[in-house]
C-alpha positions, 0 to 999 in steps of 0.5 A: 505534469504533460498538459493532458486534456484532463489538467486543462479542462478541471485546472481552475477546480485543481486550482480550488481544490488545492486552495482549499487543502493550502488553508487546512494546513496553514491552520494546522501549521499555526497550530489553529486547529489542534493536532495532539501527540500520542502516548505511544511512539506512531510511525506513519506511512502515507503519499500525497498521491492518490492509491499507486504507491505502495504503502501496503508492500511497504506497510508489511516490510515494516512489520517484517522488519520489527516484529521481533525486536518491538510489540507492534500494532497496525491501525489502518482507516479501512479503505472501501470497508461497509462497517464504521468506527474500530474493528479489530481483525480476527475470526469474523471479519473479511475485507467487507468489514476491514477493507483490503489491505487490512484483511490482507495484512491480518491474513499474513500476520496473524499474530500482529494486532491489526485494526480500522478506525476513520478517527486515528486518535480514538484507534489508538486509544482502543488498541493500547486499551486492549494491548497495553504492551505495544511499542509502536503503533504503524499507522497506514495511509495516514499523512493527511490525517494532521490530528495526530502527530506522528513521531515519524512519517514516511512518503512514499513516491511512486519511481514511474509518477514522482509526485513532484511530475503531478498536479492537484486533484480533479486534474492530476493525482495530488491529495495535496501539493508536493511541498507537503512532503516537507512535514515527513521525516523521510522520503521513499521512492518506492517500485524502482528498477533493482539496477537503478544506479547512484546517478539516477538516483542523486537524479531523482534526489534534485527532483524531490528537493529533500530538507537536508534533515530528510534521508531518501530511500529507494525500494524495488519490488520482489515476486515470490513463488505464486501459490494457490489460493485453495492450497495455499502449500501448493507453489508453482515455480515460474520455471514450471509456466512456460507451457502455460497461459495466464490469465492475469485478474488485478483490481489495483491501480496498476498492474503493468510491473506485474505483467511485465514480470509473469510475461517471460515466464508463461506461454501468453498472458491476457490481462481482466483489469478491474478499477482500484478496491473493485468488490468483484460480482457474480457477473465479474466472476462469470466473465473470468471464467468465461474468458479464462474458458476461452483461452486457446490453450490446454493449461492456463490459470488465474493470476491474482495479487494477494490484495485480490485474493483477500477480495475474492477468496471472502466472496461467497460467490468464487466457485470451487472449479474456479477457486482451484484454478487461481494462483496468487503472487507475493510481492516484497519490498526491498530496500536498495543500498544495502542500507536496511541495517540503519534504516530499520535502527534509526526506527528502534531508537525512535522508539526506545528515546520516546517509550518514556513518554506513554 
């Protein structure tokens, strides 16, 4: 990590910091604070990185993938939700009861059982009482919850910021050190260049340093035709931009890849950037539609993510005239390769050598 004003000034706190996580898994590496396995196959996905990485993209790759090969589940801690213990998604419940990424999950896939709970342990017991039928259970940001054991887990590393370049929180990114990355079963490098070559590739390999039993996958990220958001059947191809400006409104770490995406497409772009998970307020809400007011141009729009969209599209505060003038861009993971076939197999025959088990 380049030695930046941040590292050197929090560097004795980063230095606690991790001491601090070091000790906790130790304990749990020797088995002196107890980690239980699960009645049901689980599959984890998680980073060691703080936000950025992809693990929801990643998340509904998985689900696309096996929901029509397993009865699958989804149990998420519910991020920046204002409700506590299991929530199940279904009629009633927003992004204030679910958080996020859930409630964006939940929209897409509504015939997947979809749930939140800060105690993974008791989540799962609740969604196997009330689906006994599920095969697997996909367990979203969950890398560092050691009480379970997972019979698979994925980390994710972001192609821009691998968590071997950075250092340990308060100075640098890392909820824990990189080693950690031993504990997964795999690696994925997630929002890599479609072109990224074999050598780049074997590259980024040395860096991460994988066990030998470790597999590394490489991910790219694909746009979809943006739609409206108070007509979701209406599409707008991006061939159909080129007289229009755009006002791109993101709460996410980072939307750089998607302004460089949009940006060939439209007239002109300007971006409203709000911090990760932000709650937007009727004074966020005045200020985009002051400001998309303001653009110089006769046609523009609003440009959001889907995990936006669940934010402001729950807010009793988007109005009507700004509801219809805001357009939402899918994203979808894609496994470079050409390796889905095997990766998603070594997933199923996961879970049919430990169905057994439950």
């Amino acid at each position: 990590m380049p030695f930046t004003a941040r590292y050197i000034l929090l560097y004795p706190f980063s230095k606690l910091f991790g001491l601090i996580v070091g000790i906790r898994n130790w304990l749990y590496d020797r088995k002196i604070l107890p980690s239980s396995d699960t009645n049901v196959p689980v599959l984890a996905v998680g980073n060691l990185t703080v936000g950025g990485t992809g693990k929801t993209p990643f998340t509904e790759f998985l689900i696309e993938s096996l929901q029509h090969q397993l009865q699958l589940a989804v149990l998420s801690r519910g991020y920046k939700r204002e409700t506590k213990g299991f929530v199940l998604a279904g009629a009633g419940t927003g992004a204030a009861e679910l958080g996020d990424e859930p409630r964006q999950m939940a929209l897409k896939y509504p015939g997947i059982p979809i749930a939140v709970c800060e105690n993974r342990s008791r989540g799962i017991d609740r969604l196997m009482e009330l689906y006994p039928s599920t095969q697997l259970i996909i367990l979203d940001d969950a890398f560092q919850h050691r009480r379970i054991r997972p019979g698979m887990s994925f980390v994710l590393t972001d192609y821009q910021r691998l968590h071997t370049r950075d250092s340990m929180l308060p100075g640098g990114n890392l909820r824990e050190p990189a080693r950690s990355s031993r504990r997964a079963t795999a690696l994925v490098v997630t929002k890599c260049p479609a072109t990224i070559d074999a050598a780049e590739q074997q590259q980024l390999i040395g860096e991460l340093k994988p066990l030998p039993h470790q597999e590394v996958y490489f991910t790219s990220l694909s746009y979809g035709t943006i739609r409206s958001l108070s007509t979701p059947h209406h599409q707008l191809p991006l061939s159909e931009l080129s007289g229009t400006a755009i006002l791109l409104v993101t709460g996410i770490v980072s939307p750089l890849v998607l302004k460089q995406y949009l940006t060939p497409f439209c007239k002109a772009i300007t971006s409203l950037q709000f911090p990760d998970h932000h709650r937007f307020s009727k004074r966020d809400f005045e200020n985009i539609e002051s400001t998309l007011a303001a653009l110089p141009h006769q046609n523009k729009i609003v440009v959001t993510t889907e995990k936006d969209a669940a934010r402001l599209n729950d807010s009793a505060m988007l109005s009507d005239s700004l509801k219809k003038h805001i357009f939402v861009v899918p994203v979808k993971v894609q496994l470079l390769n050409a390796g889905k076939t095997v990766f998603i197999k070594k997933i199923t025959d996961y879970v049919r050598e430990n169905s057994g088990n439950r």
